[in-house]
Structure formats: C-alpha cells, structure tokens
ROMI-906861 format. One record per atom (N, C-alpha, C, O): residue in three letters; x negated, y negated, z; residue number from 1. Coordinates in steps of 0.001 Angstrom, whole numbers, m for minus. Atoms other than C-alpha are relative to their C-alpha. Layout:
BEGIN
+------+---------+---------+---------+-----+
| code |      px |      py |      pz | pos |
+------+---------+---------+---------+-----+
|  ALA |       X |       Y |       Z | NUM |
...
+------+---------+---------+---------+-----+
//
This chain:
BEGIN
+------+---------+---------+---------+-----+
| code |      px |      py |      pz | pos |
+------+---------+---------+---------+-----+
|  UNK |    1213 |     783 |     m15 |   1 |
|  UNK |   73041 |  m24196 |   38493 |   1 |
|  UNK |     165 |   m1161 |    m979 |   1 |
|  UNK |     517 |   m1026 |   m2151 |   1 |
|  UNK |    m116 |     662 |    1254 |   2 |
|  UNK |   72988 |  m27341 |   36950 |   2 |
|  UNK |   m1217 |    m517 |    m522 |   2 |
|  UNK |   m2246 |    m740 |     116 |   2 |
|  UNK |    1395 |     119 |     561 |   3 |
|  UNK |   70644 |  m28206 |   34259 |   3 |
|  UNK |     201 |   m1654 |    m989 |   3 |
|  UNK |    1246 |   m2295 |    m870 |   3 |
|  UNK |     231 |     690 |     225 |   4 |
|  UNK |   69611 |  m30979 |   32242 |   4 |
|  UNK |    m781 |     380 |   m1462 |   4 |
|  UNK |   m1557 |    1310 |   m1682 |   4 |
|  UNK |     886 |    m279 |    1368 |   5 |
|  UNK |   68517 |  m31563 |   28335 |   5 |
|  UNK |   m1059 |    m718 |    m182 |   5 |
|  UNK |   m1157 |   m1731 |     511 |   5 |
|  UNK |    1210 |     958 |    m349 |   6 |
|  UNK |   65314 |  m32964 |   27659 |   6 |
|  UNK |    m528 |     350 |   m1770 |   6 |
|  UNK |    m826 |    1338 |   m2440 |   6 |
|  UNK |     673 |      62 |    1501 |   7 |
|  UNK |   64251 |  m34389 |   24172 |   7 |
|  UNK |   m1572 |    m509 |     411 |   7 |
|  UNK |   m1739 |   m1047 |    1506 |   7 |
|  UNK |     988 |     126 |    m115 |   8 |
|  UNK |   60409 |  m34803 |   23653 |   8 |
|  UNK |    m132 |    m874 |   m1614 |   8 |
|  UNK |    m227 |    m312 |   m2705 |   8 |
|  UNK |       7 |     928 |    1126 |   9 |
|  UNK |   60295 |  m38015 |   21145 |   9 |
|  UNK |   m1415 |    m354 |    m621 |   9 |
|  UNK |   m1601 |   m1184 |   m1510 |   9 |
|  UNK |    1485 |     243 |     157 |  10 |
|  UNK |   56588 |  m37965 |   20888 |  10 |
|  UNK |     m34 |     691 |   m1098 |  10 |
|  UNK |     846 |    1453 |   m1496 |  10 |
|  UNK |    1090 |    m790 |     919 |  11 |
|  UNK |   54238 |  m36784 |   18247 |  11 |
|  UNK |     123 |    2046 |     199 |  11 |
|  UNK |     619 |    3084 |    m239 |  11 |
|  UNK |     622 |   m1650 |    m752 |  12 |
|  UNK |   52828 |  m33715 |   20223 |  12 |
|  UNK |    1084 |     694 |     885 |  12 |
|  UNK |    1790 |     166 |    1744 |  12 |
|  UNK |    m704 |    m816 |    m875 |  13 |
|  UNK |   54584 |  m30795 |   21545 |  13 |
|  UNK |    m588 |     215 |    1457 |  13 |
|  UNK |   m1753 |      97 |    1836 |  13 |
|  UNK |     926 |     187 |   m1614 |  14 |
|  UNK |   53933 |  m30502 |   25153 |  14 |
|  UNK |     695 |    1332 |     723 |  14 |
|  UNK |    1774 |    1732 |     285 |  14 |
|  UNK |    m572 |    m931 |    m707 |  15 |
|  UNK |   54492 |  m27495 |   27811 |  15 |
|  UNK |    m638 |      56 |    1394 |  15 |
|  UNK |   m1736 |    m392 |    1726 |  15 |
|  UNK |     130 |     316 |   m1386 |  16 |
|  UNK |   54547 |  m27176 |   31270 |  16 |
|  UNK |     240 |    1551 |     706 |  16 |
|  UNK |     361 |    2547 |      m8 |  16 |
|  UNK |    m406 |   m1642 |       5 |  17 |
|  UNK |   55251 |  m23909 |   33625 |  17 |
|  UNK |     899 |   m1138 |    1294 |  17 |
|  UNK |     770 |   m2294 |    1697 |  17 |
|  UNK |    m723 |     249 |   m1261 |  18 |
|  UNK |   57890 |  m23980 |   36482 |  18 |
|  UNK |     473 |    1289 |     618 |  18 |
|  UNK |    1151 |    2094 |     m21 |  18 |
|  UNK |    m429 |   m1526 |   m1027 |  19 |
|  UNK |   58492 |  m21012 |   39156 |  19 |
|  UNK |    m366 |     879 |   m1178 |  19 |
|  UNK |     587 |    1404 |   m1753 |  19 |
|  UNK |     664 |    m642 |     878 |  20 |
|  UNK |   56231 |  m19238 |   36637 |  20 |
|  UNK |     765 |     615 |   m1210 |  20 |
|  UNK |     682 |    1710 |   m1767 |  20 |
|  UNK |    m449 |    m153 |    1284 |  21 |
|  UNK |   58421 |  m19858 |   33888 |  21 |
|  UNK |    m615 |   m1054 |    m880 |  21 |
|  UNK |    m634 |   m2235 |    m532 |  21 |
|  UNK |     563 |    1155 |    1379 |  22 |
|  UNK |   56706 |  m21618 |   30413 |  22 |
|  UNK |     798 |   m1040 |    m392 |  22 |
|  UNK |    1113 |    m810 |   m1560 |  22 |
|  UNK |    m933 |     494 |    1300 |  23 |
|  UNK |   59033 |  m24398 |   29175 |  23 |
|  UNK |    m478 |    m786 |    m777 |  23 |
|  UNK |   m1119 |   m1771 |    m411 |  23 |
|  UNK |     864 |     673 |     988 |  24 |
|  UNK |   57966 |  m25498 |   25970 |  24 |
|  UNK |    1166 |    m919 |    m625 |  24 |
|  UNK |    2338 |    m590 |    m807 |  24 |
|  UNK |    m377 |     928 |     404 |  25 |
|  UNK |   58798 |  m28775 |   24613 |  25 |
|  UNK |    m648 |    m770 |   m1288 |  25 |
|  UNK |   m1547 |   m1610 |   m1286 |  25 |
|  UNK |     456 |     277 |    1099 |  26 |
|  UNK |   58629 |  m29127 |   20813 |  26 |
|  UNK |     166 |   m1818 |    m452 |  26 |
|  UNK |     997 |   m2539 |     101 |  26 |
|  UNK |     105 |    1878 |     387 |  27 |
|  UNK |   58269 |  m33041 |   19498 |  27 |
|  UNK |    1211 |     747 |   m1220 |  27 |
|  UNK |    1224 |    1676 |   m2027 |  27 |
|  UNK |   m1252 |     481 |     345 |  28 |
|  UNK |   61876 |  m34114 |   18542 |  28 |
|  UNK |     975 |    1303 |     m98 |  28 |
|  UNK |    1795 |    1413 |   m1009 |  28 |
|  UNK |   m1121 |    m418 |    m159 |  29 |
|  UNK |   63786 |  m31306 |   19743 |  29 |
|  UNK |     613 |     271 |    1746 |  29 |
|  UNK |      72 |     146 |    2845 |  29 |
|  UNK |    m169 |      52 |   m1579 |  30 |
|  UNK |   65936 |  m30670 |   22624 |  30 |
|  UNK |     255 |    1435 |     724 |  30 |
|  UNK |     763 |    2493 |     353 |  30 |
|  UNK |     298 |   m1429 |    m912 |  31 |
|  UNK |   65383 |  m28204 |   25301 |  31 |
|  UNK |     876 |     m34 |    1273 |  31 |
|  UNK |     757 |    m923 |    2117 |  31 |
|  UNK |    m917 |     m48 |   m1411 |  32 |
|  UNK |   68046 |  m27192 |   28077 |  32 |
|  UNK |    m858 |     488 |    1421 |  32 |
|  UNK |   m1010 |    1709 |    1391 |  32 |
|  UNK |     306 |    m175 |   m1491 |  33 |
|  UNK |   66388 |  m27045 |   32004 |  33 |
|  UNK |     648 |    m214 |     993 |  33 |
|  UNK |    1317 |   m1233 |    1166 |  33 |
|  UNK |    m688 |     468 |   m1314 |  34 |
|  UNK |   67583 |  m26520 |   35339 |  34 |
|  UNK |    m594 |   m1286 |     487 |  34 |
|  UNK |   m1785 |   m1561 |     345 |  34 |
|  UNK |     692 |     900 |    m538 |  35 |
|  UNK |   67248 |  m29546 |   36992 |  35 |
|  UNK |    m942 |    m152 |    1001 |  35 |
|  UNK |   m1530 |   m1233 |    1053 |  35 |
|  UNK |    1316 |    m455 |    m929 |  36 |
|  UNK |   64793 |  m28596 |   39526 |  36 |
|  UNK |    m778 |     266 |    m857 |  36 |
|  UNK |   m1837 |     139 |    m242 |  36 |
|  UNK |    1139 |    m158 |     916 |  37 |
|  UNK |   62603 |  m27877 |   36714 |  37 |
|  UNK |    m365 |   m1468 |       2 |  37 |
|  UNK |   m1198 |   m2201 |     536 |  37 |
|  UNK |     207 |    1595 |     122 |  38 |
|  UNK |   63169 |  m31037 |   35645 |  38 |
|  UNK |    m648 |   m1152 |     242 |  38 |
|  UNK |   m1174 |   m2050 |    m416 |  38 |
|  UNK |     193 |    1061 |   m1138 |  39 |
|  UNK |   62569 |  m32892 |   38500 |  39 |
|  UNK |   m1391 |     441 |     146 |  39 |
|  UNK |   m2055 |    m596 |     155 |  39 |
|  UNK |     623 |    m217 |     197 |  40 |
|  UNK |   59399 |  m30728 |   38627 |  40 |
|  UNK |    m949 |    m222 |    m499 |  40 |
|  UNK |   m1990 |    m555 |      68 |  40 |
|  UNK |     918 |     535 |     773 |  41 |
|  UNK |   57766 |  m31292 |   35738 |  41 |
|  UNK |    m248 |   m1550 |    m245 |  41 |
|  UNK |   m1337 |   m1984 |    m620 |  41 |
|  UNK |      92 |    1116 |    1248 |  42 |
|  UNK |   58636 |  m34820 |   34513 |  42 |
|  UNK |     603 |    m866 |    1311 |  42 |
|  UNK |     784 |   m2012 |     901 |  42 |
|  UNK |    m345 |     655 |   m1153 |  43 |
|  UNK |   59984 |  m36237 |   38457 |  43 |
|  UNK |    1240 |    m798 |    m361 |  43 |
|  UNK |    1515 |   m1953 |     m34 |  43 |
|  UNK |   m1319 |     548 |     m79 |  44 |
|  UNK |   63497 |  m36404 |   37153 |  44 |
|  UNK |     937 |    m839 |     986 |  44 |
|  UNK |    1421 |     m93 |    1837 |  44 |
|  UNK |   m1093 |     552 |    m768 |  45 |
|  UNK |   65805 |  m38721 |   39002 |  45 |
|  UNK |    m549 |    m322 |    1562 |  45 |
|  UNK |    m150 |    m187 |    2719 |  45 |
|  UNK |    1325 |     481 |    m762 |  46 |
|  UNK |   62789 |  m40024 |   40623 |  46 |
|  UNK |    m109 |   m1438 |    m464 |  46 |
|  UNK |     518 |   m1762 |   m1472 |  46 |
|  UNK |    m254 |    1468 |     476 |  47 |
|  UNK |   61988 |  m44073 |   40505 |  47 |
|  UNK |   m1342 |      51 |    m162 |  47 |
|  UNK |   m1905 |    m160 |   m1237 |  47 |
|  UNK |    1187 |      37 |     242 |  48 |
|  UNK |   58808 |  m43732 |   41332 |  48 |
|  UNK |   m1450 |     871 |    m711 |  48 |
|  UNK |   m2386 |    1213 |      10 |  48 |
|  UNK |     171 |   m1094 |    1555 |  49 |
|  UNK |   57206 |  m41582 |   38016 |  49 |
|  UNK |   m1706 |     205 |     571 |  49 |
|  UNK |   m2267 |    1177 |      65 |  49 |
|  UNK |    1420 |     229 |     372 |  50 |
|  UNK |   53446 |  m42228 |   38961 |  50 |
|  UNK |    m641 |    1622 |     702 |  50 |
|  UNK |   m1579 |    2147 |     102 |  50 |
|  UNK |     508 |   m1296 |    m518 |  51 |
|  UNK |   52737 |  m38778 |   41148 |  51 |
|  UNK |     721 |    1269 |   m1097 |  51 |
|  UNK |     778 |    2439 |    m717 |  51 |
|  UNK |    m485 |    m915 |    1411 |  52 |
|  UNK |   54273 |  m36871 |   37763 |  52 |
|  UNK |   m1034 |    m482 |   m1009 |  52 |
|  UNK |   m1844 |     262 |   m1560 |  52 |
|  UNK |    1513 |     355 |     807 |  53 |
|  UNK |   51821 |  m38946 |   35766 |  53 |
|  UNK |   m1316 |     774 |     263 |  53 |
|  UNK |   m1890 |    1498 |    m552 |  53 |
|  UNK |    1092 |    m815 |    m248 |  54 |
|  UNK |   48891 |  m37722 |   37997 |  54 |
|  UNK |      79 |    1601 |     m76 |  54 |
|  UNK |    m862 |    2260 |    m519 |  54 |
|  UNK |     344 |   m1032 |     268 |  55 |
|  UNK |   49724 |  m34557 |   38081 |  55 |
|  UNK |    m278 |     938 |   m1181 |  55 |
|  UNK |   m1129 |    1820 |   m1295 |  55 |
|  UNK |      54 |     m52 |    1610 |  56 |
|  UNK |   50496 |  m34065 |   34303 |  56 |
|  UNK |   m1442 |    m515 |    m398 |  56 |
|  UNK |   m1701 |    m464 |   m1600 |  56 |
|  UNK |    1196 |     228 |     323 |  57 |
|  UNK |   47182 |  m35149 |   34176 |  57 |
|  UNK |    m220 |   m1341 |   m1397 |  57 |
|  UNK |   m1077 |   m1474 |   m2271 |  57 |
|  UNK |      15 |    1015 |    1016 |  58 |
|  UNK |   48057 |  m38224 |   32094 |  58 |
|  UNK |    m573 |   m1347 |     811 |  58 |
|  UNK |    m489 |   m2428 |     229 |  58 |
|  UNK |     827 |    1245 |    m439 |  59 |
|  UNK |   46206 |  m40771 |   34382 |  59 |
|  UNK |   m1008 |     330 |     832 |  59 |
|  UNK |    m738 |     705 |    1973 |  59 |
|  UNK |    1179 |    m188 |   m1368 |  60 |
|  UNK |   42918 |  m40327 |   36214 |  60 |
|  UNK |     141 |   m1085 |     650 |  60 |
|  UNK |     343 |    m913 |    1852 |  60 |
|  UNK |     m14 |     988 |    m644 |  61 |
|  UNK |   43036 |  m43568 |   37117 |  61 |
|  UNK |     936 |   m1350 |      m3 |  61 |
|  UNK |    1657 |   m1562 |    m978 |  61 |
|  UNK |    m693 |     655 |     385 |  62 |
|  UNK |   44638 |  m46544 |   37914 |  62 |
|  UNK |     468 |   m1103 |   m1345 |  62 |
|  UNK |    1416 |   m1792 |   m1721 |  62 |
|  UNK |     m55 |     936 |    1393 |  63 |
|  UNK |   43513 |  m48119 |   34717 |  63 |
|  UNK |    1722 |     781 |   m1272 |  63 |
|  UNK |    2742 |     398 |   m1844 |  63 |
|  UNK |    m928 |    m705 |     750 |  64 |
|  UNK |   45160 |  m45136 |   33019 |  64 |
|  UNK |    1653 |     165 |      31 |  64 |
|  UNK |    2031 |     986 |    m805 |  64 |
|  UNK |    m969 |    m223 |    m723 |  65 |
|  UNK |   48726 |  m45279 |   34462 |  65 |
|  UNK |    1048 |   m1018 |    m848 |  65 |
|  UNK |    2246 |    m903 |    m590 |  65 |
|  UNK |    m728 |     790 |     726 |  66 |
|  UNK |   50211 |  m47774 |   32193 |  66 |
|  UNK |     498 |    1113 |   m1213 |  66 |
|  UNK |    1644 |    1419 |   m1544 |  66 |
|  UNK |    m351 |   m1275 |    1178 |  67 |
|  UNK |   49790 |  m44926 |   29295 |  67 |
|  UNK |     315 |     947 |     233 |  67 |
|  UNK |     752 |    1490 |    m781 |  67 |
|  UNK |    m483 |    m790 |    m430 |  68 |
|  UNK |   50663 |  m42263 |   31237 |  68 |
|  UNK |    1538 |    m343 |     442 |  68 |
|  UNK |    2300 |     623 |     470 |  68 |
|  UNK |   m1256 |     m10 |    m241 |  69 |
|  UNK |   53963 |  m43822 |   32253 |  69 |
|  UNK |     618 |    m185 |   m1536 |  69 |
|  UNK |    1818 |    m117 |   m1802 |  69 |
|  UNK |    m689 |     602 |    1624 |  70 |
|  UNK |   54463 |  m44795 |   28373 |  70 |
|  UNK |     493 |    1303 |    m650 |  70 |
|  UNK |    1547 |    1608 |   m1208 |  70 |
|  UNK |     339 |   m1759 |     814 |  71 |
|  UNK |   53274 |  m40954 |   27229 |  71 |
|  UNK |    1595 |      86 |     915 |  71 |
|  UNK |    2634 |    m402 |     472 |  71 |
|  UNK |   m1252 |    m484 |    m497 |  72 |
|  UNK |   56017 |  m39712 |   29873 |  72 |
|  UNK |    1225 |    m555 |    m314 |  72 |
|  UNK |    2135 |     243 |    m537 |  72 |
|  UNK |   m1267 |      15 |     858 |  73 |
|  UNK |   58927 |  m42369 |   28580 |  73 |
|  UNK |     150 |     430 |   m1395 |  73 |
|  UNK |    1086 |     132 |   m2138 |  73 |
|  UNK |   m1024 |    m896 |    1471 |  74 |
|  UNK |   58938 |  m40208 |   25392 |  74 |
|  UNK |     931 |     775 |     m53 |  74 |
|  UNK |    1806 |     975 |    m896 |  74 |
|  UNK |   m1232 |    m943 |    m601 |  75 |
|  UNK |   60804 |  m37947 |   27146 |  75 |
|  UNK |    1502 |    m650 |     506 |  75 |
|  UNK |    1545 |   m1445 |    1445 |  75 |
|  UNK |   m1234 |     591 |     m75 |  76 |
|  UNK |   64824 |  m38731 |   26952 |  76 |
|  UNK |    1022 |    1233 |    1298 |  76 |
|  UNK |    1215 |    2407 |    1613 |  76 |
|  UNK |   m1399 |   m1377 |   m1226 |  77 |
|  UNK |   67378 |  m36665 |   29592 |  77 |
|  UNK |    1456 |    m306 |    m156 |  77 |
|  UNK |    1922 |   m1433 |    m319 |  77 |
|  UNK |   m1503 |     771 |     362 |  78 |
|  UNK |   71032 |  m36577 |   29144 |  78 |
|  UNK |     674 |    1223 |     593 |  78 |
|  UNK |    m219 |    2039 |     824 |  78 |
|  UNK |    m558 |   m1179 |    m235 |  79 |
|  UNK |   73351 |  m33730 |   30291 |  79 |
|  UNK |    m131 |     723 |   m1243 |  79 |
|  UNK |    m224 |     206 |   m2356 |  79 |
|  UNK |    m667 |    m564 |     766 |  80 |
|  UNK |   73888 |  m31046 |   28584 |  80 |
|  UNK |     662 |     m98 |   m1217 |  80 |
|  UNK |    1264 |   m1171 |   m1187 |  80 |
|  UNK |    m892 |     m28 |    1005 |  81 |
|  UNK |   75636 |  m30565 |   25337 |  81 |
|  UNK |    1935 |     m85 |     688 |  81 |
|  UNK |    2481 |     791 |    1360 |  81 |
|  UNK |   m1725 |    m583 |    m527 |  82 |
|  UNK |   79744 |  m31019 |   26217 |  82 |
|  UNK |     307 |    1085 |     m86 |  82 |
|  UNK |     831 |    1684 |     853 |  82 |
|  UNK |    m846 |   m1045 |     645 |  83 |
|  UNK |   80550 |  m28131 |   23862 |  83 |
|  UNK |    m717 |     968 |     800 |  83 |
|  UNK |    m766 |    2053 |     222 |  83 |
|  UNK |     575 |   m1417 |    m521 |  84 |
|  UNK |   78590 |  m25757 |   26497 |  84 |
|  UNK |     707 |    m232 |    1339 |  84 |
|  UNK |     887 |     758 |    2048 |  84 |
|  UNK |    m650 |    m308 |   m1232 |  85 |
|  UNK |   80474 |  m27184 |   29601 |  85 |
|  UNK |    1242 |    m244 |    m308 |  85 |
|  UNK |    1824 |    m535 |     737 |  85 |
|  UNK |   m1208 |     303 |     m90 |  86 |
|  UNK |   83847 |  m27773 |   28226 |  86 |
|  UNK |     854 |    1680 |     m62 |  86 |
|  UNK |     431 |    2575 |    m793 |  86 |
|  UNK |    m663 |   m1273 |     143 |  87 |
|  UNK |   86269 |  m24696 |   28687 |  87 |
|  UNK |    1323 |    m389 |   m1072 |  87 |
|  UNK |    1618 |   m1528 |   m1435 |  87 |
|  UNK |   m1560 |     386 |     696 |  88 |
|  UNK |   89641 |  m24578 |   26648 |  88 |
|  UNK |     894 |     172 |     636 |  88 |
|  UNK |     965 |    1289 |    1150 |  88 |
|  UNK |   m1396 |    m303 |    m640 |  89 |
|  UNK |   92846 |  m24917 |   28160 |  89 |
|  UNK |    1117 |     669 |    m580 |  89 |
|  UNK |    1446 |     655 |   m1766 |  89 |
|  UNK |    m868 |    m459 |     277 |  90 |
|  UNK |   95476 |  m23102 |   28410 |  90 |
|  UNK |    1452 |    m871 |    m420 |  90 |
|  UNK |    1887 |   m1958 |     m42 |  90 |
|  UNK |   m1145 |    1621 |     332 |  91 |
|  UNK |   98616 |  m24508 |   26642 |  91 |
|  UNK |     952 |     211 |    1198 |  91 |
|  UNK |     784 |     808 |    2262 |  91 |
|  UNK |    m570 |     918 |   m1328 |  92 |
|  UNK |  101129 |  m25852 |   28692 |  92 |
|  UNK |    1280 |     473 |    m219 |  92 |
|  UNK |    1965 |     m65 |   m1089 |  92 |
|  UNK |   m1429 |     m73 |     166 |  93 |
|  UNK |  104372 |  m24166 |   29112 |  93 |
|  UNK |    1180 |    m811 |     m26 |  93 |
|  UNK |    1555 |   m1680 |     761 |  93 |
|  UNK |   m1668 |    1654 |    m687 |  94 |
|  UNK |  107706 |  m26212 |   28780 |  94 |
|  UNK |     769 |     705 |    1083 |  94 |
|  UNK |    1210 |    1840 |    1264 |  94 |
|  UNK |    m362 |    m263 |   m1148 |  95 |
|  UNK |  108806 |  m26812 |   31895 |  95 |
|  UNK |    1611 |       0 |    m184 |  95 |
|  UNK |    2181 |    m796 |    m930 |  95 |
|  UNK |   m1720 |     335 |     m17 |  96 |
|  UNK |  112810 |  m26150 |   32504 |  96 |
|  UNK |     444 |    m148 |    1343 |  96 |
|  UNK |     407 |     866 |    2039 |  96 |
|  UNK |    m773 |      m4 |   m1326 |  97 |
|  UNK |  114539 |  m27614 |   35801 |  97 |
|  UNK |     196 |    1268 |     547 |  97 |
|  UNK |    m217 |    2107 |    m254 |  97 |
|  UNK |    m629 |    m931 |    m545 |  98 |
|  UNK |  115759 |  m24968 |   37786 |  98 |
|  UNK |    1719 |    m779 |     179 |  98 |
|  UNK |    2045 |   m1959 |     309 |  98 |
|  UNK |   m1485 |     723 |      48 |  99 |
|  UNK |  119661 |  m25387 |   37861 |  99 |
|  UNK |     251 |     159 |    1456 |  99 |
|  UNK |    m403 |     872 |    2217 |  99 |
|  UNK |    m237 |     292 |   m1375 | 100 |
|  UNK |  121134 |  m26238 |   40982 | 100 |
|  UNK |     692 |    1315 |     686 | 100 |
|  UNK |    1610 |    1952 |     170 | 100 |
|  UNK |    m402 |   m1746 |    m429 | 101 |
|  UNK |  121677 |  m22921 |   43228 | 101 |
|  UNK |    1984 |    m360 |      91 | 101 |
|  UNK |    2892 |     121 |    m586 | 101 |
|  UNK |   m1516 |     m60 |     216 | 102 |
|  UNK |  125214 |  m24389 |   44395 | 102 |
|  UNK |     564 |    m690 |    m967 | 102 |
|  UNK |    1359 |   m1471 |    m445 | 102 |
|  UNK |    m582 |     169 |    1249 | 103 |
|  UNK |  126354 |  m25341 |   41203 | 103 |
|  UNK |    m203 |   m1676 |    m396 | 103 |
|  UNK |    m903 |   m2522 |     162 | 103 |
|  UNK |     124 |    1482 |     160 | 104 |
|  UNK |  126678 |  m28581 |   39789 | 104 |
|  UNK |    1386 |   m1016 |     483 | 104 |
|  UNK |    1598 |   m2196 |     205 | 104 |
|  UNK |   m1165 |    1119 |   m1137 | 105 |
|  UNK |  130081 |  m29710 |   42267 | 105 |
|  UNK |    1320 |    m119 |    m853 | 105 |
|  UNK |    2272 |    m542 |    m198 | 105 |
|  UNK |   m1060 |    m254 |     196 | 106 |
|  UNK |  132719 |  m29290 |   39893 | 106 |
|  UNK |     510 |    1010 |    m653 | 106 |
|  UNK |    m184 |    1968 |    m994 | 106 |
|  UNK |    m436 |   m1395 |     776 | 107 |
|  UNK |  135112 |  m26991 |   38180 | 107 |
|  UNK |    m569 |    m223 |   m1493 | 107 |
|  UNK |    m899 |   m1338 |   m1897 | 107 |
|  UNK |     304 |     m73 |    1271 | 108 |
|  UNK |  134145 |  m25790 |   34517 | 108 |
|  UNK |    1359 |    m315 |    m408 | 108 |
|  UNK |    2311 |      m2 |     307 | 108 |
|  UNK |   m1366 |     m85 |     670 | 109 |
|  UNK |  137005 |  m26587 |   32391 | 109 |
|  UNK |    m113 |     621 |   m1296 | 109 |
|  UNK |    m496 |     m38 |   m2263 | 109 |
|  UNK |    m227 |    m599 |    1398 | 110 |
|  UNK |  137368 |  m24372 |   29622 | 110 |
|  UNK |    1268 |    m325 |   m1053 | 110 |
|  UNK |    2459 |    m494 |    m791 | 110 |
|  UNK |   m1516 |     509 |    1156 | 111 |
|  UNK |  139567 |  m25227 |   26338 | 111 |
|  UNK |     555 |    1438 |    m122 | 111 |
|  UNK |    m147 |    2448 |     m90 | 111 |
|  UNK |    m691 |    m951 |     437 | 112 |
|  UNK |  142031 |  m22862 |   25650 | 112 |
|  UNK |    m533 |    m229 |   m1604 | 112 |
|  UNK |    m814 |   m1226 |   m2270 | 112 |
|  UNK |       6 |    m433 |     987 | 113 |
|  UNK |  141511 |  m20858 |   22746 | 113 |
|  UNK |     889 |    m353 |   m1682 | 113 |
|  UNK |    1390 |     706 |   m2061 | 113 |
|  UNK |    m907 |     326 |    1640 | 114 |
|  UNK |  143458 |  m22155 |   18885 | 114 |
|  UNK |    m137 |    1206 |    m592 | 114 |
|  UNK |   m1039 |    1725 |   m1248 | 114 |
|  UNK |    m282 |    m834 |     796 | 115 |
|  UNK |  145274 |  m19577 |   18059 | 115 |
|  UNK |     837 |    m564 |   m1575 | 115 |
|  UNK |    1152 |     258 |   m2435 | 115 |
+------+---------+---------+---------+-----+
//
C-alpha cells in the first residue's frame, strides 16, 4: 500500500476519520497515511481542492472558500521518510571470469627445475 506523509503547519491540531479509522494531525508534526486516506480527507493529488474544503466544513460559502483553501494549504505532503523505504543491499561478490573450458590454445611450458 502506498502511503503518504502529511505535516499539519498550522496552529491547531486537526483530525479527521477514514474507513472508520481516527487520523489525528498534531500542528507541526508529521503523520504517515495511506494514500487513499489522503486523497480522502485533504483531496490529495486533486487540482481542484474546493469539494475537500466543503466538506471539511471550512467554507459554507462561496465568500468563505478563499480561507478554506488557505486553512487546507497548511497541510504539506511528501513521501514517506527514505529510511522506511530503502532496503540494504547485499554486497557484491567479486566477479571471476570463468576460464575457458578448452583451454587457452597453447601448450603450458614449464621451466625445468635448478638443481
């Protein structure tokens, strides 16, 4: 599942529910959500923000809708932390040719031995 972090730069802590889970969003920290939450609450990766306004109940009207889109850019999104999707690799064996099955085409010459 992939999720999404979400800082709340405002004042006020704010909370929301999604598939009757609570996620609470403390002012200036960051909170990890699936992105379907996301998109849910706050109409992530959405252009048009204003039916997240109304429903958040931050504009009755059209007067109101200027501050309701302002209230909602307090909220920042970014992936994830790296250090939670990066794995570690395995190291890297040294590679050695394989030697050639029929040989390498000529004779070995060995030195005679100094006695």
């Amino acid at each position: 599942m992939s999720e999404v972090t979400v800082t709340n730069t405002s004042k006020e802590d704010f909370e929301d529910m999604f598939d009757g889970e609570l996620f609470k969003f403390p002012s200036k920290v960051a909170v990890t959500l699936p992105l379907i939450a996301a998109h849910h609450i706050f109409g992530y990766n959405e252009l048009d923000k204003e039916p997240w306004v109304v429903r958040l109940g931050w504009s009755i009207t059209r007067n109101d809708m200027k501050a309701g889109l302002e209230r909602l850019s307090k909220f920042k999104f970014e992936p994830p932390e790296k250090s939670q999707t990066r794995h570690s690799l395995s190291p890297v064996v040294e590679r050695v040719p394989l030697s050639d099955p029929k040989g390498s085409g000529g004779k070995l010459a060995i030195a005679p031995l100094a006695t």
